[in-house]
NUSE-303961 format. One record per residue (C-alpha): residue number from 1; residue in one letter; x, y, z. Coordinates in steps of 0.5 Angstrom, whole numbers. Layout:
{NUM,"a",{X,Y,Z}},
...
This chain:
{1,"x",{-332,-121,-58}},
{2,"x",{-340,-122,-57}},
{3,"x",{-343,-119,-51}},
{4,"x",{-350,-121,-51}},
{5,"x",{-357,-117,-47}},
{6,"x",{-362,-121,-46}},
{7,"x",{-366,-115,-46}},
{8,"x",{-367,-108,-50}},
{9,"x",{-364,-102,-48}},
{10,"x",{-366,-96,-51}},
{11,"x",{-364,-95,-58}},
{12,"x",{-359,-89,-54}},
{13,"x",{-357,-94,-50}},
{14,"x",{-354,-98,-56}},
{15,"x",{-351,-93,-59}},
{16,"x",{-347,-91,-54}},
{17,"x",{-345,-98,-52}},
{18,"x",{-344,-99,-60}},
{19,"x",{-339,-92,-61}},
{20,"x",{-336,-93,-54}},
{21,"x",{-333,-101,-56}},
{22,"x",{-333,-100,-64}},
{23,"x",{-329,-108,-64}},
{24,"x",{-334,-111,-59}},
{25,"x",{-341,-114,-63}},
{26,"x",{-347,-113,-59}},
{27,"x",{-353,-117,-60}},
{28,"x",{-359,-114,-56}},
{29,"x",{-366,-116,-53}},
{30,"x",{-364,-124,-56}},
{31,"x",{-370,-127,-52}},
{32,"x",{-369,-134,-55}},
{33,"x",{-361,-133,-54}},
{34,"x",{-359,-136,-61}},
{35,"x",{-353,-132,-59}},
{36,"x",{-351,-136,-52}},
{37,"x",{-347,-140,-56}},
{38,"x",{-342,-136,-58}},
{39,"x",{-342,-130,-53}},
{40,"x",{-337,-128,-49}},
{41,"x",{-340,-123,-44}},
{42,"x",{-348,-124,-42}},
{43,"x",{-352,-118,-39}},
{44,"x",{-359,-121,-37}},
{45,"x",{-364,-119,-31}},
{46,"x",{-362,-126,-28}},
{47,"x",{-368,-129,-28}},
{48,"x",{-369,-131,-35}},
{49,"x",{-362,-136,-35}},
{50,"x",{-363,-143,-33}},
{51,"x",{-357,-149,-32}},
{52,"x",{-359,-151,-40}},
{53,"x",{-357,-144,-42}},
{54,"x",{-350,-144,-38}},
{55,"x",{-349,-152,-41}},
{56,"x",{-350,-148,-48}},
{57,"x",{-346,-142,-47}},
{58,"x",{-340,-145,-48}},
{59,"x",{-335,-139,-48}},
{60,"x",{-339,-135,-43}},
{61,"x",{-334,-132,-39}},
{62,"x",{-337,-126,-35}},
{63,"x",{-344,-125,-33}},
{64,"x",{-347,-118,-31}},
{65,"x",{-354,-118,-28}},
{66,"x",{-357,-112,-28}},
{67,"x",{-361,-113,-21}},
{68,"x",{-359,-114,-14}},
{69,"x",{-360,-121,-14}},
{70,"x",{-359,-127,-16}},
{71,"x",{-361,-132,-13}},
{72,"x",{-366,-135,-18}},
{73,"x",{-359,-136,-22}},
{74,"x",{-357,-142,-22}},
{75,"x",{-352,-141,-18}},
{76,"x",{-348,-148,-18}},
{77,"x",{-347,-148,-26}},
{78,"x",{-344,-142,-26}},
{79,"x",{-339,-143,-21}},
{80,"x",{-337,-151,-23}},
{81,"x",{-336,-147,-30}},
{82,"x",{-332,-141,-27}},
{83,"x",{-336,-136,-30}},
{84,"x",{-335,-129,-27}},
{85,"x",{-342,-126,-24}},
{86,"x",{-342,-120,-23}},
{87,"x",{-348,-114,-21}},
{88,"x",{-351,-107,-20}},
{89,"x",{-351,-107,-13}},
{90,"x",{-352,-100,-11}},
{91,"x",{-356,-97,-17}},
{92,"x",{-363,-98,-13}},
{93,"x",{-361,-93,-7}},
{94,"x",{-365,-87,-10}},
{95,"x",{-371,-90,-13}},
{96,"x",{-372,-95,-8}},
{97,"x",{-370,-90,-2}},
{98,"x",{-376,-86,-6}},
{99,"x",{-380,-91,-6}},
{100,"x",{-380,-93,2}},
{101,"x",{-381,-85,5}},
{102,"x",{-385,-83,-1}},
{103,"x",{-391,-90,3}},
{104,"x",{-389,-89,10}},
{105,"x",{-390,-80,8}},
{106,"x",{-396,-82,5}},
{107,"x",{-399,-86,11}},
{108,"x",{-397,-81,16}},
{109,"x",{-400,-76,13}},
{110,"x",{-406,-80,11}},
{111,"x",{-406,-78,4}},
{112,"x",{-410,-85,2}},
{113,"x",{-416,-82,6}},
{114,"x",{-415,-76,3}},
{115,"x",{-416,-79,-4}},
{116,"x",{-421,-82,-3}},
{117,"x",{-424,-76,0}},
{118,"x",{-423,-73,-6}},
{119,"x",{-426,-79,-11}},
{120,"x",{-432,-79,-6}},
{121,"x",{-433,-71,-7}},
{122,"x",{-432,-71,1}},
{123,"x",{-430,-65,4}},
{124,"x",{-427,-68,10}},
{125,"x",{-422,-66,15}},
{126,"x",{-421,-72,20}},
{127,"x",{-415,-75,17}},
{128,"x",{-412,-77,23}},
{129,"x",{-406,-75,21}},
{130,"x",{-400,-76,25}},
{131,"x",{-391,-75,24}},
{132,"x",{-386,-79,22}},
{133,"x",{-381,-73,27}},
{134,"x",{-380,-77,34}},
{135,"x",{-381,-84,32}},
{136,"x",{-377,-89,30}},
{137,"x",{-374,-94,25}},
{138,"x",{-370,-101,26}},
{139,"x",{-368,-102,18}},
{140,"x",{-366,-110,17}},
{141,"x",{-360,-109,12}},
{142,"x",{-357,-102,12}},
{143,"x",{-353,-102,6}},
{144,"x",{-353,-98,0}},
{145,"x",{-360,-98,0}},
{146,"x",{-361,-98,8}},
{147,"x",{-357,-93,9}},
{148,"x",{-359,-89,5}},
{149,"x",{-366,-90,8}},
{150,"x",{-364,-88,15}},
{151,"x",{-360,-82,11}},
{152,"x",{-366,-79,10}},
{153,"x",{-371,-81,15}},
{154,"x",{-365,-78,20}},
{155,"x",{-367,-71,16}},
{156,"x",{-375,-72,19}},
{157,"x",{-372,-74,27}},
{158,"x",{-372,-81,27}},
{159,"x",{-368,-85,30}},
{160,"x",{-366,-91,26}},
{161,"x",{-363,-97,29}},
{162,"x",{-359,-102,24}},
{163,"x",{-359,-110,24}},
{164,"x",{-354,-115,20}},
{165,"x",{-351,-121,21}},
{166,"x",{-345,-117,25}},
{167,"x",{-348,-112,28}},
{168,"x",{-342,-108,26}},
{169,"x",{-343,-100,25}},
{170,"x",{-347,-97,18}},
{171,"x",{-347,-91,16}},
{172,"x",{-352,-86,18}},
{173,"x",{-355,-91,24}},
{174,"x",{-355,-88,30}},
{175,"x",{-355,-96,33}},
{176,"x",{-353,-103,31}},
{177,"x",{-356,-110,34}},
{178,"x",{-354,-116,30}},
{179,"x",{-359,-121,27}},
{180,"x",{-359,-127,33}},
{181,"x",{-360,-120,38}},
{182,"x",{-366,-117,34}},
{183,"x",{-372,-119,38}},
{184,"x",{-368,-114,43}},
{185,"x",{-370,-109,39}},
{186,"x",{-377,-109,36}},
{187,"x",{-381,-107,42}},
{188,"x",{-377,-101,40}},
{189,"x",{-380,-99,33}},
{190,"x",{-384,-95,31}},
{191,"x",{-382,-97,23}},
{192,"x",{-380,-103,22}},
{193,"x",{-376,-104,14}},
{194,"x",{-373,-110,11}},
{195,"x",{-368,-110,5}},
{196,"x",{-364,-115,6}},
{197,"x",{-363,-120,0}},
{198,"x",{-366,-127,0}},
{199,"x",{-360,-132,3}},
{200,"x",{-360,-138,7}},
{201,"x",{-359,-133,14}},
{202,"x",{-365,-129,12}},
{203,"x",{-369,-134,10}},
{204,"x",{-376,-134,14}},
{205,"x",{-371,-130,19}},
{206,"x",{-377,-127,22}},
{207,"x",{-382,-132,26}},
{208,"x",{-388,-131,30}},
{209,"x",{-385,-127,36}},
{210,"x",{-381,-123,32}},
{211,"x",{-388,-119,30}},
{212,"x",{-391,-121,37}},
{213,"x",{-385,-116,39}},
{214,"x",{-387,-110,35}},
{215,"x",{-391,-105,37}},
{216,"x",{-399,-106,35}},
{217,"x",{-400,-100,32}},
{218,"x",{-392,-102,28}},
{219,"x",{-391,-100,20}},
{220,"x",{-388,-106,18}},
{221,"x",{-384,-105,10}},
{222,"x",{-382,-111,6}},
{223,"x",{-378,-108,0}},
{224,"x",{-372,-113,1}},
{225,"x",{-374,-121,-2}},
{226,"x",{-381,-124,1}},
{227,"x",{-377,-131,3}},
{228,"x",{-376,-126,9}},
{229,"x",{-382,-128,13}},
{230,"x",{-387,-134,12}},
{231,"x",{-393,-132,8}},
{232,"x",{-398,-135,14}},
{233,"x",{-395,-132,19}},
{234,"x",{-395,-124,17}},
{235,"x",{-402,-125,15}},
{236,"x",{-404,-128,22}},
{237,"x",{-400,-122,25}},
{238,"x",{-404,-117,21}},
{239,"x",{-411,-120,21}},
{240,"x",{-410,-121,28}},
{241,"x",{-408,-113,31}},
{242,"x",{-401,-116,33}},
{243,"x",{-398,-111,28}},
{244,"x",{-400,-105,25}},
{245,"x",{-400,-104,18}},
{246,"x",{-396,-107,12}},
{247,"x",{-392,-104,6}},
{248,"x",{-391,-110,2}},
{249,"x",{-386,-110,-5}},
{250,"x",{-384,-117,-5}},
{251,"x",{-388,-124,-4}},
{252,"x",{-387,-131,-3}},
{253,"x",{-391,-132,-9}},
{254,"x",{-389,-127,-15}},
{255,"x",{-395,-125,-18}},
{256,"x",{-399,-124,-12}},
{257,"x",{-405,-130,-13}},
{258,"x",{-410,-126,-15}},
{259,"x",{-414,-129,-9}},
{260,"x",{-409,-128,-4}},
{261,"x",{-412,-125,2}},
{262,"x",{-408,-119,2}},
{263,"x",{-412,-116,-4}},
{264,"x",{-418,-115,1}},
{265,"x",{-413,-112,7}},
{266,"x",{-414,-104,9}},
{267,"x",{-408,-105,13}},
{268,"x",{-404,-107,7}},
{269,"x",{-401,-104,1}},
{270,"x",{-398,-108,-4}},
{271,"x",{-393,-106,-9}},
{272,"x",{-392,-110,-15}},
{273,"x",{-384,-112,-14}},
{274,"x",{-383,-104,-17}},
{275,"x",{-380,-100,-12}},
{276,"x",{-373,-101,-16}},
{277,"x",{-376,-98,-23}},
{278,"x",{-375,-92,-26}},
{279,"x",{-373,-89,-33}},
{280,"x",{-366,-88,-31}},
{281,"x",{-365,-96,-28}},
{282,"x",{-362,-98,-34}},
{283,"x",{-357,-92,-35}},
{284,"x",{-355,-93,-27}},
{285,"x",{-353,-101,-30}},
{286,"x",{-349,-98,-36}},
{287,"x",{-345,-93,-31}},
{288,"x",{-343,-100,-28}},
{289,"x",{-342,-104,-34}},
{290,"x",{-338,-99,-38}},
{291,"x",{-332,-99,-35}},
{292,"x",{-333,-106,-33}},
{293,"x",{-332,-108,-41}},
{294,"x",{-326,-103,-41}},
{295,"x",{-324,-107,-35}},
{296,"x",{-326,-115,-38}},
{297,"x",{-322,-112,-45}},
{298,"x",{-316,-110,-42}},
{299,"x",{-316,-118,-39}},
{300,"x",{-317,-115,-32}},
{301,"x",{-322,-121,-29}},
{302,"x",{-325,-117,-23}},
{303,"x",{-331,-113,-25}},
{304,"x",{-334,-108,-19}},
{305,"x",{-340,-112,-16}},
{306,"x",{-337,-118,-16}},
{307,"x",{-342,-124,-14}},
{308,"x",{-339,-128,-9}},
{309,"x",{-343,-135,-12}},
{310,"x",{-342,-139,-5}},
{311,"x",{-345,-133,0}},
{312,"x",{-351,-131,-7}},
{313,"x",{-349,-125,-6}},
């Protein structure tokens, strides 16, 4: 059987797979996917496959994304082809949790204003530092990794309010609103983070009276997928003093134009869609992917993670 990765793990990483599955015939970083044709098993990022790829992979039969999403896969291909997707879901809680306290931490404690003091040889004590104690977080999608966020914003007291499709509980949410009954909430919060998935609920989810309902000193974070709100209508929000500040991992348009507004803003942070990385991502992905394979090779068709191809997700 061939399994193919579209990308390089590390030479450790191959060895381990290689001594694991002496009978299996790995083929790494095959960029130009000569292999398709032949393999069995795919293990891919996702946003390098395209609808002529699945036409091609004749014996494809399980993809593995290493990622959360899959919507810029071709979904409708894979799914008239039968093809088992599966992905990584879970493995971005630590770094991604790191990544939203380590921003928020950062702006209440001024540390911008205090490293840039530091580039200007300036000696100043008026950061106008405040405290992440008391205030409160309302997290749009608290799965693995929101759950995981409010777990620890629980530690420095904030009082973190959870929003799905449901409005059914989560773990370490000390209260639930559902998506139709969010604007209920906003006025609320003094944190506002996304990390919702991009599907067609989600899609522009957020419009102009949602931000008219925050606070106007509001810490808005979008760490989930940049389709969440429209491009126009968080820019006017932040020109405009409806909200506070923005903490920005994902965008409407990947890269960033280097000409787009947000560059310039000094109430915004841009983060290059790079809250998830981390040395150890790839370890994470083969955590699941192992015993998955030892799974697939013993004809059992239902690996961890699976993708349910109508829902995209």
């Amino acid at each position: 059987m061939e399994v193919l990765f579209t990308f390089t793990p590390r030479t450790a990483q191959q060895e381990t797979l290689e001594k694991e599955f002496p009978n299996v015939d790995f083929y790494f970083a095959d960029k130009d996917k000569t292999r398709l044709p032949t393999a069995e098993v795919l293990v891919t990022y996702g946003e390098d496959i395209t609808e002529e790829d699945i036409n091609k992979a004749e014996k494809l039969k399980w993809i593995m994304v290493a990622s959360a999403g899959v919507e810029k896969m071709p979904l409708g291909a894979m799914k008239e082809r039968g093809i088992v997707v599966s992905n990584v879901k879970g493995i971005h809680k630590t770094p991604m949790t790191e990544s939203v306290l380590a921003h928020l931490l950062a702006l209440k404690r001024s540390l911008p204003f205090i490293y840039e003091s530091q580039q200007n040889n300036e000696w100043n004590r008026k950061t106008g530092a405040s405290e992440l104690f008391g205030s409160t977080a309302l997290i749009i999608g608290p799965g693995a990794i929101g759950s995981e966020i409010g777990r620890l914003l629980q530690a420095f007291n904030v009082r973190t309010i959870g929003c799905n499709r449901s409005g059914d509980a989560a773990d370490h949410m000390d209260e639930m609103v559902s998506f139709k009954d969010i604007l209920e909430k906003l006025p609320q919060a003094d944190i506002v983070i996304s990390v919702v998935p991009s599907t067609k609920e989600t899609k522009h989810m957020l419009k102009k009276e949602h931000f008219e309902a925050m606070k106007n000193d509001a810490i808005f974070m979008n760490f989930g997928r940049g389709d969440l709100v429209e491009d126009r209508i968080l820019l006017e929000a932040l020109r405009n003093g409806v909200i506070g500040f923005a903490v920005l991992d994902v965008f409407e348009q990947e890269p960033l134009p280097l000409d787009h507004p947000y560059w310039n803003m000094k109430n915004v942070v841009i983060s290059p869609h790079a809250s998830s990385h981390s040395k150890k991502y790839v370890d994470r992905a083969l955590e699941i992917f192992i015993p998955n394979l030892h799974k697939w090779l013993l004809e059992d068709r239902n690996p961890t993670n699976l993708v349910n191809l109508e829902k995209g997700y």
